[in-house]
C-alpha positions as CSV (number, residue, x, y, z in Angstrom):
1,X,197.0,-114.4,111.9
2,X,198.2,-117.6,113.2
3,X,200.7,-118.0,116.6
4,X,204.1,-119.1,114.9
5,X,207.4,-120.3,116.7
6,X,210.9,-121.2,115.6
7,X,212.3,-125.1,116.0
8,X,215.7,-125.7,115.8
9,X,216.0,-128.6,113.4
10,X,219.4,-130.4,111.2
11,X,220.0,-129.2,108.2
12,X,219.4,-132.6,106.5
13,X,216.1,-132.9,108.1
14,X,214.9,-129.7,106.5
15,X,216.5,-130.8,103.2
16,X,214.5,-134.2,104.1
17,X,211.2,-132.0,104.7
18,X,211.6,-130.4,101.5
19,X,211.2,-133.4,99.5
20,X,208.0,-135.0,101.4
21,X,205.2,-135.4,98.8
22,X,202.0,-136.0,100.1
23,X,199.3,-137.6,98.0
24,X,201.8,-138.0,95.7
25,X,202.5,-133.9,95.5
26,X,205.0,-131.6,97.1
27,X,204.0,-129.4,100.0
28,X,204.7,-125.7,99.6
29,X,205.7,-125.2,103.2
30,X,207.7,-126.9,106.2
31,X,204.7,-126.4,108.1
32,X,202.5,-128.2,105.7
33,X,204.9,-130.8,105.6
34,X,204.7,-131.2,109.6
35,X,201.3,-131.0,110.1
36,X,200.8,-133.7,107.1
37,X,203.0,-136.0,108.5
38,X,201.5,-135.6,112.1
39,X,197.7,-136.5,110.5
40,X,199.3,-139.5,109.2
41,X,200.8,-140.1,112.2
42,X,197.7,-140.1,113.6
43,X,195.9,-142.1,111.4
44,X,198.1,-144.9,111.3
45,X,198.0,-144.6,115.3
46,X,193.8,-144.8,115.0
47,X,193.7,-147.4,112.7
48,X,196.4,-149.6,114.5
49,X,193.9,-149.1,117.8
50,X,190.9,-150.5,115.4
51,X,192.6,-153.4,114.3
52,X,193.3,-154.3,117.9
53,X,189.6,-154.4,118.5
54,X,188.0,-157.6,119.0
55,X,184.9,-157.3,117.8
56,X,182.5,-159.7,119.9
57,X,184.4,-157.9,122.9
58,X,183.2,-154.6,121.3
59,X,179.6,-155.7,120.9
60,X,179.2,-156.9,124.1
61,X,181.2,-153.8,125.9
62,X,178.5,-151.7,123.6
63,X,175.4,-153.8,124.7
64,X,176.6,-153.4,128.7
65,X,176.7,-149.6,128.0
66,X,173.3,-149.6,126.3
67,X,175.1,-148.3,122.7
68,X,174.5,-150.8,120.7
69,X,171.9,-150.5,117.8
70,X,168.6,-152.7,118.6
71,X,166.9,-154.3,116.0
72,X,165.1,-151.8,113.5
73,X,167.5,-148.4,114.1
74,X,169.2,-149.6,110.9
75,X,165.8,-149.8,108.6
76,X,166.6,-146.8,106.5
77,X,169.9,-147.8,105.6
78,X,168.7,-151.2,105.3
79,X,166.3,-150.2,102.7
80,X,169.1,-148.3,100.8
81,X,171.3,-151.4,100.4
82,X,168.3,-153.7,99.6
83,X,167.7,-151.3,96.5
84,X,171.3,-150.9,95.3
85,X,171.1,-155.1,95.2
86,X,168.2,-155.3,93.7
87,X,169.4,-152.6,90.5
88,X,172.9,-154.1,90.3
């Protein structure tokens, strides 16, 4: 059984909770409704941190580490690709 604990919260924002859909269906719980809205929390934080990437600044802070793929790590999926073009 899971650790559970009691927030005091408005009664509007409960109301508020109550109506969240997510994927475009209602959550059955407050506590579903929370932890939804802190994975999309976090998702939007992640993906707002990858668009702030510069790329060639990535590649080249990759090659200094010694992370970057070298030349022939890729050939499987490489093969993969070059055989969904060739069927499309």
């Amino acid at each position: 059984m899971s650790e559970t604990t009691t927030i005091t919260i408005a009664r509007a924002t409960r109301q508020r909770l109550g109506r969240v859909t997510f994927n475009g269906k209602p959550l059955k719980t407050a506590d579903e409704t929370v932890a939804a809205l802190i994975e999309e929390h976090e998702r939007r934080q992640f993906w707002e941190a990858m668009d702030a990437i510069d790329p060639d600044e990535y590649e080249a802070q990759a090659r200094d580490e010694g992370s970057w793929p070298i030349e022939g790590e890729y050939a499987t999926e490489e093969q993969m690709i070059q055989a969904q073009e060739t069927t499309a």
